[in-house]
C-alpha positions in Angstrom: 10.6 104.9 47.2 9.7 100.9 46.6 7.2 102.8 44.0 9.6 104.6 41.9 11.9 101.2 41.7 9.1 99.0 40.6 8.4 101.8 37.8 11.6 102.3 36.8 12.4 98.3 36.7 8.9 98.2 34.9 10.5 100.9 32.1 14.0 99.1 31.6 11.9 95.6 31.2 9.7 96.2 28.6 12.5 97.1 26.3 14.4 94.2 27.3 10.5 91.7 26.9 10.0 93.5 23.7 13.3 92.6 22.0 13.1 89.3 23.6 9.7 88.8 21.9 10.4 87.8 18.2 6.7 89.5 15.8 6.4 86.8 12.9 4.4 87.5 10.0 0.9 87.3 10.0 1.0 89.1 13.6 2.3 85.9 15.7 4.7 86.6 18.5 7.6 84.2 19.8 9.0 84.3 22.9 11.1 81.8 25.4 10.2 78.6 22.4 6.5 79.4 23.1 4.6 80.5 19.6 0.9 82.0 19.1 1.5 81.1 15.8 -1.0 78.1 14.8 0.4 74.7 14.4 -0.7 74.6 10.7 0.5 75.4 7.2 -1.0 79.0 6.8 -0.8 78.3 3.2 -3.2 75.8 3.0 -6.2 77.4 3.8 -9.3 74.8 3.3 -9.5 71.0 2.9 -11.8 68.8 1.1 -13.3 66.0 3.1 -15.3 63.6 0.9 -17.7 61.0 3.0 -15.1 58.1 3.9 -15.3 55.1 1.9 -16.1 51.5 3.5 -14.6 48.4 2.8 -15.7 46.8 6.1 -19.0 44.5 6.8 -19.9 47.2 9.4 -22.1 49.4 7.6 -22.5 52.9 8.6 -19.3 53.4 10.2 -17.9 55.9 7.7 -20.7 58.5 7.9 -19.9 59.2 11.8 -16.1 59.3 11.1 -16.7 61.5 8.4 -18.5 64.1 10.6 -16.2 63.8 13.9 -13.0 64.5 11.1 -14.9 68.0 10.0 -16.0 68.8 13.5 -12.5 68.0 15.4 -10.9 70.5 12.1 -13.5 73.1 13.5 -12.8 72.7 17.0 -8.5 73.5 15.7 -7.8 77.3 15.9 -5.7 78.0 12.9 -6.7 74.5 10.8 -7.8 74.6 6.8 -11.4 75.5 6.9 -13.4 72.7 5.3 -15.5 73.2 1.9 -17.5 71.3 -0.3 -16.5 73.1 -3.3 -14.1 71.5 -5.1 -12.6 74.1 -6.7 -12.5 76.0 -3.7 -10.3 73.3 -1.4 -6.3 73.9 -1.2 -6.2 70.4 0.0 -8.4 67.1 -0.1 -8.5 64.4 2.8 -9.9 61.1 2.0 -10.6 58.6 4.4 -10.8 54.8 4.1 -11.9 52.3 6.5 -10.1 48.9 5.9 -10.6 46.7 9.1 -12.8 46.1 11.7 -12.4 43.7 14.8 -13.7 43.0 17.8 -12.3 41.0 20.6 -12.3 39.9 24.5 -9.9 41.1 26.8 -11.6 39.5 30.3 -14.3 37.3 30.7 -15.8 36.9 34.0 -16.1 33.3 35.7 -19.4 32.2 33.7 -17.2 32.8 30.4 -19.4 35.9 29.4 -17.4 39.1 27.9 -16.3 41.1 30.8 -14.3 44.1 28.8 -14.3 43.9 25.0 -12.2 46.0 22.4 -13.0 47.4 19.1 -10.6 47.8 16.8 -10.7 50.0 13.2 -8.4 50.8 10.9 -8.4 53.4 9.0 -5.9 54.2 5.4 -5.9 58.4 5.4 -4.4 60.2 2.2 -4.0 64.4 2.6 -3.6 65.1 -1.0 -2.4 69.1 -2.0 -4.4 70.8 -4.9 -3.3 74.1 -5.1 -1.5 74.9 -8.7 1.9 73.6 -8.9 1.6 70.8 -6.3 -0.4 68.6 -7.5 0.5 65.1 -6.8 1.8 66.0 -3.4 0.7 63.9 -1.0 0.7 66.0 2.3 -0.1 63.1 4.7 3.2 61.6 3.1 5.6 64.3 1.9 6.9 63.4 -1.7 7.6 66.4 -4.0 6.5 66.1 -7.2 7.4 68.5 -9.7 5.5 68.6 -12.9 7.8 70.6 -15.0 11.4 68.7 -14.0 12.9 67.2 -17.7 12.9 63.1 -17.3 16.5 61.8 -18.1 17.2 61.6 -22.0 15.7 57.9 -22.8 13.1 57.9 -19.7 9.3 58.3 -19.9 8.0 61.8 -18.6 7.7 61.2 -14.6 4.0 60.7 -13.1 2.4 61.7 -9.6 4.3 58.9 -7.3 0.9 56.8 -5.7 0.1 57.8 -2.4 1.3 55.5 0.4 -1.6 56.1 2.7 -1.1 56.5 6.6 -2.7 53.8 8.6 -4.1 54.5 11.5 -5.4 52.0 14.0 -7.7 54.1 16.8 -9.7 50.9 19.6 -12.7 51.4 21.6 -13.4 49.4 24.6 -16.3 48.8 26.7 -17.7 46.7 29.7 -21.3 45.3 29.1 -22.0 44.8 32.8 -21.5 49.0 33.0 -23.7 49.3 30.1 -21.9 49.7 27.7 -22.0 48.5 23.9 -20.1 48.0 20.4 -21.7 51.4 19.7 -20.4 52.8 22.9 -16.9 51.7 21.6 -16.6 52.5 17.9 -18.0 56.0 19.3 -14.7 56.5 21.1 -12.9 54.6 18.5 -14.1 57.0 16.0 -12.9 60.4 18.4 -9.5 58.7 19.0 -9.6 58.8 15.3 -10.2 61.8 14.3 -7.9 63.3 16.6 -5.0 60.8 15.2 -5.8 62.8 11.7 -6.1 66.5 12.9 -2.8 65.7 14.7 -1.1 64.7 11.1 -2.3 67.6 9.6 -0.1 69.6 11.9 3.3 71.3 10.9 6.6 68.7 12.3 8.7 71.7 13.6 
């Protein structure tokens, strides 16, 4: 008898689960707020990621960042796939490292460095070059539209300059655990390239 009621409840349910469940295009299913739908704009399929420029006295610095950005993209289910093909990329993402500083937090009692913070900052543009939105500037939404008429007496309208986002990722480490400036720009350079995936994401 407790047989036949859990199949007949299982029969009335799955209508009632199915209608509940919303199918989206592309094959993504909603249900109760929760998506399998990725947290990226389908329509922008790849990226271009150029090797980060360098404006800092720490040399080097921009080729790790560069890599960790295109890695942490691969890692993203549902993220623009990057190219190195021009012609190819939806999108382009250039990175520019501005700052670099290091301080003390604690010393010990001899005055040596006990924990010591590294601190980058990075200026990030996400530009859109698909046809018909160029000038966009993804990592700071501003619609430009080629084709709109200026105002009778007003010069034809240009692509507004991108404001970039600045982002500001730290590293800290303790020499007396053995750990070193390259220790923290290492982590510095993760929490960074997480801090630029994360922008890349739909707001919803």
């Amino acid at each position: 008898m407790r047989q036949i009621r859990t199949e007949l409840a299982a029969i009335f349910l799955l209508p009632a689960l199915a209608l509940l469940a919303g199918c989206e295009n592309g094959g993504h299913f909603t249900i109760f707020g929760y998506t399998t739908k990725p947290p990226f704009d389908e329509s922008i399929r790849t990226v271009l990621v150029p090797t980060a420029l360098n404006t800092t006295y720490l040399r080097g610095i921009e080729f790790p960042l560069t890599e960790e950005v295109i890695n942490e993209l691969g890692r993203r289910s549902g993220a623009p796939k990057v190219t190195s093909c021009r012609e190819r990329a939806d999108s382009e993402l250039t990175l520019k490292v501005v700052q670099n500083r290091k301080s003390t937090i604690i010393f010990n009692q001899l005055g040596e460095p006990r924990q010591v913070e590294n601190y980058l900052q990075i200026e990030v543009v996400w530009r859109d070059l698909r046809p018909g939105h160029e000038g966009d500037i993804l990592s700071n939404p501003k619609r430009f539209d080629p084709n709109e008429l200026p105002l009778p007496g007003d010069p034809k309208a240009t692509p507004p300059a991108p404001i970039p986002l600045l982002i500001t990722p730290t590293g800290t480490y303790v020499p007396e655990l053995g750990g070193s400036t390259a220790t923290s720009h290492q982590q510095a350079i993760r929490r960074a390239a997480l801090q630029i995936v994360n922008m890349m994401e739909v707001r919803r």
